[in-house]
N, C-alpha and C positions, 0 to 999 in steps of 0.2 A: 588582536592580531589575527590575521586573515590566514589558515592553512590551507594544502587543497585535501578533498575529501571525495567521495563518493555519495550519490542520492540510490535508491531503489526505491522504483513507482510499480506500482500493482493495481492497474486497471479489472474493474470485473464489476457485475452485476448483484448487488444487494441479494440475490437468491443464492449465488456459486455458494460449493457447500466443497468440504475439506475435511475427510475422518468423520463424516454424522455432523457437522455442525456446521452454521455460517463460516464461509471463509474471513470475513475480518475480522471474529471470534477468537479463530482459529489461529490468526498470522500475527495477532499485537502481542499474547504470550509468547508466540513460537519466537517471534526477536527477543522480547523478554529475556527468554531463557538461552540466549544466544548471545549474551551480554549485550545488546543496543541499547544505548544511553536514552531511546526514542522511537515511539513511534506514531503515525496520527495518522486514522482513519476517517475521511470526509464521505458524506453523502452528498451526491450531485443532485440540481435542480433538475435538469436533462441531459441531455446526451444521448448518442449511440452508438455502437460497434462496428462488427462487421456485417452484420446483418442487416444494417441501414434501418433498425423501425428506432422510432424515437423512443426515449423514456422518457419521462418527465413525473417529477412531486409536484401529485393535484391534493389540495388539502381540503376538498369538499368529499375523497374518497379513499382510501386506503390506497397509497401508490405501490404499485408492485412492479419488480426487479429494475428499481432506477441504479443508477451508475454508484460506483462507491471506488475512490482512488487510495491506497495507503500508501504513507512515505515511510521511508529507514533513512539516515544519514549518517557516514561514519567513516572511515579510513578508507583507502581503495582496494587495503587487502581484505580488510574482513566485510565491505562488500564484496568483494569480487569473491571471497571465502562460503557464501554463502546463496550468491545468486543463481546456481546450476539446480540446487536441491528446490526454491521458491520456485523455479520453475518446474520443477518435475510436479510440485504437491499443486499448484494452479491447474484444472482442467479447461477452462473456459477463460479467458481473458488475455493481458496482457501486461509482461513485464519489461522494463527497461530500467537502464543504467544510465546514468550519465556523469560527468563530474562534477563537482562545486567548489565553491569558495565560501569556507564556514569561519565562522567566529564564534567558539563555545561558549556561552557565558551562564556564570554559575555566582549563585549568590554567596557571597562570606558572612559564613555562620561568626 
């Protein structure tokens, strides 16, 4: 069965850094401990921001600062409970909210 929910995306650069450590290090705990049932951090092949220079993952050379998105998914309070402070701790990048239509499913032990 289909609820509505809330998504938070978090655009940023495989470098961005948060308290001394990578940000996406830094933000799959921090929901963690924020009770989110989820989270999943992707590295992008290319992309780029505002600054218009492409990134891109070349595998004949060390790729550095290509794109990296993380999702949350979860009620629209406790997104909405918790998107002011993700944006305060992001220096570099971009966040957004949006709504969804989720169907949790969980395996019977």
């Amino acid at each position: 069965m289909f609820k509505e929910g809330m998504m938070l995306r978090v655009y940023m650069a495989e470098t961005a850094m948060i308290d001394g450590q990578p940000a996406y290090q830094y933000l799959a705990p921090f929901f963690r401990r924020h009770g989110f049932p989820g989270c999943t951090a992707y590295r992008g092949l290319i992309g780029y921001g505002h600054e218009k220079d492409t990134k891109m993952f070349d595998k004949f050379r060390e790729a550095l600062d290509i794109p990296v998105v993380i999702d949350v998914v979860d009620t629209r309070e406790r997104v909405e409970g918790i998107r002011d402070e993700v944006e305060r701790l992001v220096d570099h990048g971009l966040v957004i909210v949006f709504p969804v239509s989720m169907a949790r499913k969980v395996p019977s032990r």
